[in-house]
N, C-alpha and C positions, 0 to 999 in steps of 0.2 A: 517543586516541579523539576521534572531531571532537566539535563542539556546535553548535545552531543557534544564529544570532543571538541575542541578548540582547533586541533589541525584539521577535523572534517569541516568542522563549521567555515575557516579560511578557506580549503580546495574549494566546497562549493561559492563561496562569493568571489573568487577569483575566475572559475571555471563562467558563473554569471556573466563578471562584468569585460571576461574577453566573448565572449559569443554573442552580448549585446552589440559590443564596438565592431565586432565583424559583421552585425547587420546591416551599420550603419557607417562604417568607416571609408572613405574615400580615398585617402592619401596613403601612398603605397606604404610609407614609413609608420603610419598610423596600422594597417593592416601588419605589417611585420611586431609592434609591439603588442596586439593583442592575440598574434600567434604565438610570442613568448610566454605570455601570461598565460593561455590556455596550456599550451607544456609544462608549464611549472604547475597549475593542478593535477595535472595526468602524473608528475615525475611524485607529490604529495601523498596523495592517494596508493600508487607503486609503493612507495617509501612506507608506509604503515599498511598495506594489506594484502593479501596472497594472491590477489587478481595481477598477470602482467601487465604492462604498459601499451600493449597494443590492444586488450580487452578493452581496460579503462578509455583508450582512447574512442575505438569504436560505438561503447555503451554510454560513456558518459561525454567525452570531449567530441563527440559526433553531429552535436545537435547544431540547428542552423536556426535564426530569428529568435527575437525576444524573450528571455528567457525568463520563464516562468515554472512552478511547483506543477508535480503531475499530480494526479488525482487515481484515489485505490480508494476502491467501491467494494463494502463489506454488506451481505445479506444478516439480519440478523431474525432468527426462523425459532420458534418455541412450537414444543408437543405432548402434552401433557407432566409441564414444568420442568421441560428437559430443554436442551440448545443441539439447536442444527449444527454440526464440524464434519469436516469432510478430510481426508488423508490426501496429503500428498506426495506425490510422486516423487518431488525431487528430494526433499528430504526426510521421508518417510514420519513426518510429524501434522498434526489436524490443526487445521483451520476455518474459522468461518469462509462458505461459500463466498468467493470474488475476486476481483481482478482491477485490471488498471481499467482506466474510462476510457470509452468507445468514441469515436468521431462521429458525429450522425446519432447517437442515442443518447437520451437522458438517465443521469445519475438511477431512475425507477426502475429504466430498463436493460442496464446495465443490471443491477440486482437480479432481474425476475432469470434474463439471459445466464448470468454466470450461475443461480441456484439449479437450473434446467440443466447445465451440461456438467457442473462438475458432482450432484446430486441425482439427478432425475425426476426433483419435485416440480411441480408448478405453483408458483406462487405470486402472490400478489399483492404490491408494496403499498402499507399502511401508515408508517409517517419516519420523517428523523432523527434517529434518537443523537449520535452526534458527530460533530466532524474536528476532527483531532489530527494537531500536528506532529507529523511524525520524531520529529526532534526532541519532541520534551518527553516522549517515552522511552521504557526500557526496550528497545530494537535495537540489533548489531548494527555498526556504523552500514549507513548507507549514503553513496552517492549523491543521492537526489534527492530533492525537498520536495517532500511529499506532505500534504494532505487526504487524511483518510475519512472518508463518509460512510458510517453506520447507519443502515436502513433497515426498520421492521418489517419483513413480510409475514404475510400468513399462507398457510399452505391449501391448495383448492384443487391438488390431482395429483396423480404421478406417482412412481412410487421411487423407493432407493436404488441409486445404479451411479454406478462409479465413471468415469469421464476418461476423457483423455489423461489430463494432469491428475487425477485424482485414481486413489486405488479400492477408499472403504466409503461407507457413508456411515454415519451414525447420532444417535442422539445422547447427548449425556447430563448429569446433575451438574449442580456448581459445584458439591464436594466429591466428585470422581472423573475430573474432569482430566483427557488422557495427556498425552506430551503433546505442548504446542507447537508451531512453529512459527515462533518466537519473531521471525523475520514479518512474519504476516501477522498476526495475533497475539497480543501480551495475556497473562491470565489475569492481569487489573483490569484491562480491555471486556474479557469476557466474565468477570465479576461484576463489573460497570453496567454490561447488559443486562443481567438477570437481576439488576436494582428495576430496568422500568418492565420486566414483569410483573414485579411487585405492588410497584407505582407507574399504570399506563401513562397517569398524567404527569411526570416527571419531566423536568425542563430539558433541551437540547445540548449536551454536552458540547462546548467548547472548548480546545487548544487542550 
């Protein structure tokens, strides 16, 4: 099982355990040390990767209350032994239809929603196949602890049409499968899926 860096893996429990203590910190002296601890991830993070310091601070050191792993919600869409990917925008590389989770919607509907706008399909989520920490895969260092949930839908209308973030839609084999993006989608990832084609009743993939 991979791991991520050792200096990411510190930014984020660092980055954690000051934004926990500023939910909860009282004593001025107490807020001033966990303002240093949060700068010393943001300074971590700057020190190893090409985002500035005022990025990282806005996107990562920004958050306020308890901190907790976000959650990225993968559709997982078959059509005559092919896999639903969709192009995207930002780095012109395919990935399964999805996105981060919605406030107000469940992980189902998060799927059906993000297969609708970045595809144009309708579809309708049939069970989980698995949910997987983003750490222990091959993904370029990221910020945030993430867990991701793979959900099978099937498709019931609609047809191909490309989105705001997205540019292509398309379907493909498991041996022709195009460039991923890697950030979103491993090709273990989407080899992993086209096992419970195989086997619908295959177990729920964890971690």
């Amino acid at each position: 099982m991979m791991t991520e860096p050792k200096w990411l893996e510190w930014a984020k429990q660092i980055q954690a355990i000051a934004q926990t203590g500023l939910t909860y910190a009282k004593d001025v002296y107490d807020i001033e040390r966990y303002e240093a601890l949060r700068q010393l991830s943001v300074d971590i993070l700057a020190n190893y990767t090409w985002a500035g310091k005022e990025r990282i601070r806005l996107a990562f050191a920004g958050e306020t209350g308890y901190a907790t792993p976000k959650t990225d919600i993968r559709a997982v869409v078959f059509r005559d032994g092919k896999i639903l990917l969709v192009r995207e925008k930002i780095d012109g590389a395919w990935a399964l239809p999805g996105g981060w989770a919605d406030i107000g919607l469940s992980p189902s509907e998060v799927a059906v929603k993000e297969v609708r706008e970045e595809s144009g399909y309708e579809v309708k989520p049939v069970r989980l196949l698995a949910v997987l920490d983003k750490k222990f895969h091959d993904h370029p260092p990221e910020p945030y602890h993430i867990y991701k949930l793979f959900i099978r839908c099937d498709i019931v209308g609609g047809q191909a049409l490309s989105g705001v973030e997205t540019s292509d839609v398309g379907f493909f084999a498991q041996d022709g499968l195009p460039e991923l993006s890697v950030e979103r989608n491993t090709a273990a990832q989407i080899h992993a899926m086209f096992e419970f084609l195989r086997d619908p009743a295959k177990e729920v993939l964890l971690d």
